[in-house]
Legacy VTK file of the C-alpha trace (Angstrom):
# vtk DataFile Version 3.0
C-alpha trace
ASCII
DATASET POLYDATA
POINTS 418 float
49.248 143.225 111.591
45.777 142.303 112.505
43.432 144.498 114.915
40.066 143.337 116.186
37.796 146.583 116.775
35.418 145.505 119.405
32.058 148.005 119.802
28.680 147.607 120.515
27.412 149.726 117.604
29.306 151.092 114.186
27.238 154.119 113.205
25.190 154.704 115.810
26.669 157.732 118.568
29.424 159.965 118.580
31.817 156.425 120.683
30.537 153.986 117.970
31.394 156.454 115.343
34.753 157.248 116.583
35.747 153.812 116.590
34.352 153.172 112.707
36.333 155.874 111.788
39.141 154.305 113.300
38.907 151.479 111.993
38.613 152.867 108.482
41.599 155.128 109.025
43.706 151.224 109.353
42.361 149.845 106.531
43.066 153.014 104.364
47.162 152.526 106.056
47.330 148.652 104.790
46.206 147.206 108.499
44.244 144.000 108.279
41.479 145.634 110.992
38.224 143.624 111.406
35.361 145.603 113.849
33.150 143.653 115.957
30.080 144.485 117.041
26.716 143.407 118.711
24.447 146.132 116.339
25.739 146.495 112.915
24.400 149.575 110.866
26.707 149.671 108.357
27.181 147.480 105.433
30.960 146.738 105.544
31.874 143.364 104.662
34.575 143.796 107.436
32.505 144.985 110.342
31.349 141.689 111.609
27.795 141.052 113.861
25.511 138.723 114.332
25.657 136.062 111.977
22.120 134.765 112.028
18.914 135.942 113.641
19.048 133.791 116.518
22.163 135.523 117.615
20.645 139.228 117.217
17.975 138.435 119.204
20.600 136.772 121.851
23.150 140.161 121.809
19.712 142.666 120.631
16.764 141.910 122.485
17.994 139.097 125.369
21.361 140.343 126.898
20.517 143.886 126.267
17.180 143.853 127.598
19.022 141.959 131.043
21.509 144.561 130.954
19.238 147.140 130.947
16.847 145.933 133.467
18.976 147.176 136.531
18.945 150.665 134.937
14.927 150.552 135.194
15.305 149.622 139.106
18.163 151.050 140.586
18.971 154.309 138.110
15.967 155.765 136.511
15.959 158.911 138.154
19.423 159.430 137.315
20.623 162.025 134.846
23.315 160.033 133.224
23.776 156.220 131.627
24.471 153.616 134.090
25.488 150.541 133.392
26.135 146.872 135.554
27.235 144.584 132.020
26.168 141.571 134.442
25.485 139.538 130.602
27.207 139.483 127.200
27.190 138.008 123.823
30.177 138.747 123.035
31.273 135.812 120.391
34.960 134.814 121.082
34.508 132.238 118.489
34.479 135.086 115.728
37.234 136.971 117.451
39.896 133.434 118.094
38.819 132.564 114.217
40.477 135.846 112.979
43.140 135.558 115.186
44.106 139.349 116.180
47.414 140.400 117.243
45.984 143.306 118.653
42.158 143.504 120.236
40.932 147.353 120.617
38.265 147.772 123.048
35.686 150.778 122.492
32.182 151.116 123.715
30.951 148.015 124.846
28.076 148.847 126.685
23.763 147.398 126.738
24.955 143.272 127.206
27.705 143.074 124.417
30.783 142.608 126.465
31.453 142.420 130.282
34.664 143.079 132.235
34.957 139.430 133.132
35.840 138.592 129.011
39.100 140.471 129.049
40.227 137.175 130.875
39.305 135.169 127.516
41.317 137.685 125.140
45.404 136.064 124.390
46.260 139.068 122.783
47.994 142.691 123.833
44.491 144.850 124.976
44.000 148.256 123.943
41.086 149.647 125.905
39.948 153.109 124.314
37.966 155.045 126.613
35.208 157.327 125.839
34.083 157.775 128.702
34.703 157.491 132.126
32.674 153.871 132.622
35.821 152.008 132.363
37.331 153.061 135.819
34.439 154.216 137.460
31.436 152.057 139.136
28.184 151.630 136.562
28.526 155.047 135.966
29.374 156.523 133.076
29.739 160.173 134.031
29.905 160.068 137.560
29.744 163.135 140.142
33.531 164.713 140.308
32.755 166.631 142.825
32.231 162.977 145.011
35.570 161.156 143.736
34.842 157.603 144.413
36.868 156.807 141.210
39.832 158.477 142.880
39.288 156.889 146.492
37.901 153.523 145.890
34.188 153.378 146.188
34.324 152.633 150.081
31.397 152.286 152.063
31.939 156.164 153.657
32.188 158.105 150.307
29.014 156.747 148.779
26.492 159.789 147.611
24.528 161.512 150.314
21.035 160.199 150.161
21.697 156.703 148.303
19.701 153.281 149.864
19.511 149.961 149.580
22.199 148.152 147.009
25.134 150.094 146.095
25.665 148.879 142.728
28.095 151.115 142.252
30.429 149.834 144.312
29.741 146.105 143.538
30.336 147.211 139.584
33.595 148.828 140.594
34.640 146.031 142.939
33.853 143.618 140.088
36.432 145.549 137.989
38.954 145.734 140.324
39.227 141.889 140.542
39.909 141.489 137.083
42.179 144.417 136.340
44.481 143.557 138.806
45.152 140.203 137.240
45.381 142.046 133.313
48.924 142.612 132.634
48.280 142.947 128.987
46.398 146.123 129.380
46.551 149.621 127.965
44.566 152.566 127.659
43.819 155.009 125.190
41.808 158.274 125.603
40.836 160.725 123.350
41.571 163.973 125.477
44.077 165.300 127.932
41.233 165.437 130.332
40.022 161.944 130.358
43.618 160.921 130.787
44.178 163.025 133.739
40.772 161.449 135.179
42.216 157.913 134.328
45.605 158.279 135.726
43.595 159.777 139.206
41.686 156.701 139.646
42.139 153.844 141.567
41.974 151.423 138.716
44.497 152.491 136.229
46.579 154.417 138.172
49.159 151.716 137.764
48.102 151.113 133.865
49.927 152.421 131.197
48.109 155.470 129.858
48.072 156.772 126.303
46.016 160.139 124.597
45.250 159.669 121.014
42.776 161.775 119.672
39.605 161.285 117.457
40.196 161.115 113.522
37.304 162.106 111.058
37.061 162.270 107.247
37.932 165.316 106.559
37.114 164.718 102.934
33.472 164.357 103.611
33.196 167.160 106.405
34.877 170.027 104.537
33.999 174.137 104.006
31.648 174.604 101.459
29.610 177.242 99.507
27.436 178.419 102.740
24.825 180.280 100.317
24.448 177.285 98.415
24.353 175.529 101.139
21.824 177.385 103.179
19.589 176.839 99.710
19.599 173.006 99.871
18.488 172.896 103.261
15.677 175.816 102.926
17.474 177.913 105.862
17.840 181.771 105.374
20.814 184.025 103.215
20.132 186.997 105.326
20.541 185.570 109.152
23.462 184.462 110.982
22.924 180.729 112.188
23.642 179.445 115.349
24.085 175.745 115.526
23.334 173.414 118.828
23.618 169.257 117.720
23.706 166.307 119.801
22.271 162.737 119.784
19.150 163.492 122.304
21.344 166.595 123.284
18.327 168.756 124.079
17.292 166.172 126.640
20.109 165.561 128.079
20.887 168.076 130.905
24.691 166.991 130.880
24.999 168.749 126.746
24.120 172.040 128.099
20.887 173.466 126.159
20.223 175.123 128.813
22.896 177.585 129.244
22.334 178.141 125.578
18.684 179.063 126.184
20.282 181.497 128.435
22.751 182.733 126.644
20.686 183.530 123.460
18.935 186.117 125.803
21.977 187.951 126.518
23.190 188.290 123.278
24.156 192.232 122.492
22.619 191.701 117.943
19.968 189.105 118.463
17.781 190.498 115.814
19.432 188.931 113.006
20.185 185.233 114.535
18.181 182.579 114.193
18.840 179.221 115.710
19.637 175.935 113.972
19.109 172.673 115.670
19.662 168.730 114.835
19.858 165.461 117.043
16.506 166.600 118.523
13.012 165.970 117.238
11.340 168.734 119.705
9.542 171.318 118.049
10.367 174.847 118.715
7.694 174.916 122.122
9.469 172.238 123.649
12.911 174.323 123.491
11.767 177.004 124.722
13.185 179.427 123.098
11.697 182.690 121.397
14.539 182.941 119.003
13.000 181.574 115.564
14.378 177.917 114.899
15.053 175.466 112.487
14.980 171.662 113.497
16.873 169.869 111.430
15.803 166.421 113.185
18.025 163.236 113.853
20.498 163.252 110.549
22.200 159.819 109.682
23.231 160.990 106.576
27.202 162.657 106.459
26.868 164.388 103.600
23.982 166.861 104.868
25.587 166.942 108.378
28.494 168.470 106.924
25.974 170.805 104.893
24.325 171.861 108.008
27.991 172.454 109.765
28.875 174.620 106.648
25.553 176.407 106.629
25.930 178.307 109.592
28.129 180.624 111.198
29.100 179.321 114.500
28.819 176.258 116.550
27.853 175.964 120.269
28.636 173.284 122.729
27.756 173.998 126.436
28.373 170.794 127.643
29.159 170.244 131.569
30.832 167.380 130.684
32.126 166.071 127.519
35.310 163.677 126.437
36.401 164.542 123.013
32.888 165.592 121.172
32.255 164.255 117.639
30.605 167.466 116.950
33.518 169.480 117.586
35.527 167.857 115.211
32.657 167.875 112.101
32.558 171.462 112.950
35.962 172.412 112.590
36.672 170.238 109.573
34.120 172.322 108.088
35.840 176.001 108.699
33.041 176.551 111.516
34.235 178.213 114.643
33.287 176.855 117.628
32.284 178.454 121.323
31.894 175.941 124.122
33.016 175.741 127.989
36.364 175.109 128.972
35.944 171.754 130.235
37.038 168.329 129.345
38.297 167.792 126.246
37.399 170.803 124.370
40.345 172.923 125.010
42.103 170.444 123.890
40.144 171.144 120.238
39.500 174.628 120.324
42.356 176.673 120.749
40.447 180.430 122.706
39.935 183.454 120.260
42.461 181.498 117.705
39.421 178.911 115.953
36.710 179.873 118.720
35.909 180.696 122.145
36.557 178.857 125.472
33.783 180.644 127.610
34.399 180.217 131.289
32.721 177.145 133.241
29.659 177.394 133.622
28.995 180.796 132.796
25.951 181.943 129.870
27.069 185.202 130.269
30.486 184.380 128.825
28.715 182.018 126.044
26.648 184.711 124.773
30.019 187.023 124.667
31.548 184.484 122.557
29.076 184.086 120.135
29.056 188.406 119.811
32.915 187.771 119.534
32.702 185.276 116.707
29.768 186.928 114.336
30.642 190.767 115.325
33.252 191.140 112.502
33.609 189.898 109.383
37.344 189.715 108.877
38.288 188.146 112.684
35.064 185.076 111.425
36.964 184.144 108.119
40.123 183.401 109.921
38.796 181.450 112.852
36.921 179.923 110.055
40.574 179.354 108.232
42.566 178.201 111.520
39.660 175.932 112.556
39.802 173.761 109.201
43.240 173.954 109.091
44.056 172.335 112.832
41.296 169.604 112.148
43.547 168.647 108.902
47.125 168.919 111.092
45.459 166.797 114.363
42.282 165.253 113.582
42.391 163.271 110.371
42.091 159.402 109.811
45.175 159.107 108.580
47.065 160.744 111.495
45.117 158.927 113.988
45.562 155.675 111.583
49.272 156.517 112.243
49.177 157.066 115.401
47.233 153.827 116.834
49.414 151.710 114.888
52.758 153.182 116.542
51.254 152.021 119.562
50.062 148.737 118.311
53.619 148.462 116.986
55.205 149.492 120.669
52.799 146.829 122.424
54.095 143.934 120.116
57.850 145.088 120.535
57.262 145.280 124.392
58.566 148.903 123.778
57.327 152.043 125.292
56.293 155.300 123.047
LINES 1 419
418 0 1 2 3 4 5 6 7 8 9 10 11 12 13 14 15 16 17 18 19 20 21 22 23 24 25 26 27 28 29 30 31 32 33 34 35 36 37 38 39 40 41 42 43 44 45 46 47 48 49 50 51 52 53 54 55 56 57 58 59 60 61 62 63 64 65 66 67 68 69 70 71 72 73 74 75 76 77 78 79 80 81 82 83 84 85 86 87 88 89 90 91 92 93 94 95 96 97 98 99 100 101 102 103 104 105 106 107 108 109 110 111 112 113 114 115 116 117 118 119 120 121 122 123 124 125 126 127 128 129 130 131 132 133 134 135 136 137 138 139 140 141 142 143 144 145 146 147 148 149 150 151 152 153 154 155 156 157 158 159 160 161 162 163 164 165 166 167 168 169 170 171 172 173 174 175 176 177 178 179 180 181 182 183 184 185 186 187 188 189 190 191 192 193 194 195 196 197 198 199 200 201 202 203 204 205 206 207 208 209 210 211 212 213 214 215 216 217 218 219 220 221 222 223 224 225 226 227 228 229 230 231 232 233 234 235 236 237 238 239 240 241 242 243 244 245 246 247 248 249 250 251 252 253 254 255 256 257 258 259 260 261 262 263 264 265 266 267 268 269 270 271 272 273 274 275 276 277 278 279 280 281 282 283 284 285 286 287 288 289 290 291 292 293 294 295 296 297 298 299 300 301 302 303 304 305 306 307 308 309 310 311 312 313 314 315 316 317 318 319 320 321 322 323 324 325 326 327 328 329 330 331 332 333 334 335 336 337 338 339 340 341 342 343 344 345 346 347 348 349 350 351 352 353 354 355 356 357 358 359 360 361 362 363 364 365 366 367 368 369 370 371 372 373 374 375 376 377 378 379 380 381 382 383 384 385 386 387 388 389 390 391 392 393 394 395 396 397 398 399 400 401 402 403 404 405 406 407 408 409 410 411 412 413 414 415 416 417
C-alpha cells in the first residue's frame, strides 16, 4: 500500500507534527508512506519538498506571501488564523510520479494547497482535520456561538458589525462547489469533539466521518528521574512546578494564559510553586505574573521537551478551544497529570480525577482547585502520574494509530465500511 502525506510543514506546530508522527507510525508497520510538504524541516529522505530553490521561493516566499496578503487586509484584528488558499504550489507532478493509492490530507494552509486541487487527486482522499478550517469559511476557529458552519454562511447570519467583503462566505461557498462533486472523500478527526462539529456542518454532514486519535513516540516522551531532571535544566528540587507550553501560547488569547494568571492567585499553597514556561520568549514582566518563573523559550529539540514534561509536577492547559493538543499527549506519555477545561478534545485525553482534572468551562476558580487537587497529596500524584502514562501507551501510540489509519485505508480500497 502506498500513502501520500500531504502537509504544509513536518516539524513545525502541534498539526504538522501530528501528521510526521503519522507518517512515521506507517513506515514503522511496513506501509510505503511518502509526506509531502511545501516547508521541510526535517531531514527524511522520504518527506519530500521543494526540489530546487526556485520552487521554495515559488511555495515559501511567492504563494505564501499571496496567501497571506488577505489576512493583512481583511483579518488583522482578528484573534484567530484566517485563511482564503486563493494560490498553491502544490506539485502534482511529485504526487502522480509516486503513484499513491491512498492521499492523506493534513494541514495545508499559507499557499501550499487549495480546495480546488482535490479535483486533480485519482485516488481515495483522506482529509484529516485539525482544525475546524476544512468546513468552515477562512476561519480556522470560528465563533460557535454564531454557527455559520452549521447554517450555511447566508447573508443574515454573518457577525454583527462585519463590512465590506465577506470573505468568509465566498471561502465557504468556494468549498461547497467542490465538495459536492468529491465522492472519494473522507474525514478523519482527532477528537470526539471535532467530529461532532464536522458532522453539524453543512459541508460534511453527508461525508463519511471517522475519529482517530493522535499517536506520539512514546519511547522518546517517557517518565523519567524528575530530580535529575530538574538538574539538567537548572530548575529547583525543593518547588513544585507548574507547567504552561504552547507554540506562541502566551499570545494567543484562544490557549488560555490568562485564566492561568488567574488561577495561580487563587491557589490555597502558593508559597512553594513556581511556574515553568516554554513556547514563549516573554520574559517574566510580560506575563505578568508575580509567581517566580522559568522560561524555557521555543524548544525544537524532543529530547529536552520530554525533560521539561518530566521535570515538573503538573501540566496546565486552559485553552477555550483546542482539537486534540500535542501537549496533552507529551504530557501524559511522560507520567505528568494534566488539569485543563472540559472542552474540545481534552476529555477525550484526560479522564477527571483518574490522570488529571477537567475544571469546569471557563472557570479559574476551578483551575486553581485542580492544581491544589493534583500537588496536595503525595500518594493520589503518583497514581495519576501512573494512569496518565499508562492510557497514553493503551490509546496514543504510533503504532496504534499506525494500525488504526491503515484499517481505514484498507476499508476505503475494499469499498467497505469500518
Amino acid at each position: 500500500m502506498k500513502v501520500a502525506i500531504i502537509s504544509t510543514l513536518d516539524l513545525k506546530g502541534g498539526a504538522s507534527i501530528a501528521a510526521y508522527n503519522l507518517h512515521r507510525g506507517l513506515l514503522n508497520e511496513g506501509v510505503e508512506s511518502k509526506m509531502f510538504v511545501q516547508r521541510k524541516s526535517s531531514r527524511d529522505s522520504s518527506v519530500l519538498g521543494p526540489r530546487n530553490k526556485f520552487e521554495q521561493f515559488w511555495g515559501n516566499i511567492v504563494c505564501a506571501g499571496i496567501d497571506h496578503i488577505p489576512r493583512l487586509l481583511f483579518f488583522r484584528r482578528e484573534p484567530n488564523l484566517h485563511s482564503t488558499a486563493i494560490i498553491s504550489s502544490f506539485s502534482f507532478k511529485q504526487l502522480n510520479k509516486f503513484k499513491p493509492d491512498i492521499v492523506n490530507l493534513h494541514w495545508v494552509w499559507g499557499g501550499f494547497f487549495k480546495p480546488e486541487d482535490l479535483k486533480k487527486i485519482k485516488a481515495p482522499i483522506i482529509w484529516t482535520l485539525h482544525d475546524m478550517w476544512p468546513f468552515c469559511g477562512a476561519e480556522h476557529y470560528p465563533d460557535e456561538a454564531l454557527g455559520r458552519f452549521k447554517q450555511g454562511y447566508l447573508k443574515s447570519n454573518r457577525k454583527k458589525g462585519e463590512r465590506g467583503i465577506d470573505l468568509n462566505r465566498l471561502m465557504w461557498l468556494r468549498k461547497k462547489k467542490i465538495f459536492d462533486k468529491i465522492s472519494s472523500l473522507t474525514i478523519v478527526t482527532p477528537s470526539k469533539w471535532l467530529s461532532n462539529c464536522a458532522k453539524e456542518s453543512v459541508l460534511f454532514k453527508n461525508i463519511r466521518i471517522e475519529t482517530i486519535p493522535y499517536g506520539i513516540d512514546t519511547s522518546v516522551f517517557t517518565p523519567a528521574n524528575k530530580e535529575e531532571d530538574r538538574k539538567k535544566l537548572d530548575l529547583p528540587l525543593d518547588k513544585k512546578l507548574i507547567l504552561f507550553g504552547a507554540t506562541n501560547g502566551v499570545a494567543d488569547p484562544r490557549k488560555g494564559f490568562r485564566f492561568l494568571k488567574e488561577a495561580l492567585n487563587l491557589l490555597e499553597n502558593g508559597d512553594d510553586v513556581e511556574l515553568v514556561v516554554f513556547g514563549s520568549n516573554e520574559s517574566k514582566n510580560d506575563l505578568g505574573t508575580k509567581f517566580k518563573m522559568h522560561n524555557m523559550g521555543i524548544v525544537k529539540d524532543q529530547n529536552i521537551l520530554s525533560q521539561i514534561y518530566s521535570a515538573c509536577d503538573v501540566f496546565i492547559i486552559p485553552s477555550t478551544q483546542d482539537n486534540l493538543p500535542n501537549t496533552v499527549l507529551e504530557s501524559i506519555a511522560c507520567g505528568t497529570p494534566v488539569v485543563g477545561f472540559a472542552i474540545g478534545g481534552i476529555p477525550d485525553m484526560i479522564d477527571h480525577q483518574k490522570n488529571g482534572y477537567l475544571a469546569k468551562p471557563f472557570e479559574a476558580n476551578d483551575i486553581a482547585k485542580g492544581i491544589d487537587w493534583i500537588l496536595k497529596d503525595k500518594n493520589r500524584h503518583d497514581l495519576l502520574c501512573h494512569e496518565a502514562r499508562e492510557k497514553s501507551l493503551r490509546e496514543y501510540s504510533l503504532d496504534v494509530q499506525a494500525q488504526r489509519y491503515i484499517k481505514l485505508y484498507q476499508s476505503l480500497l475494499e469499498g467497505k465500511n469500518i
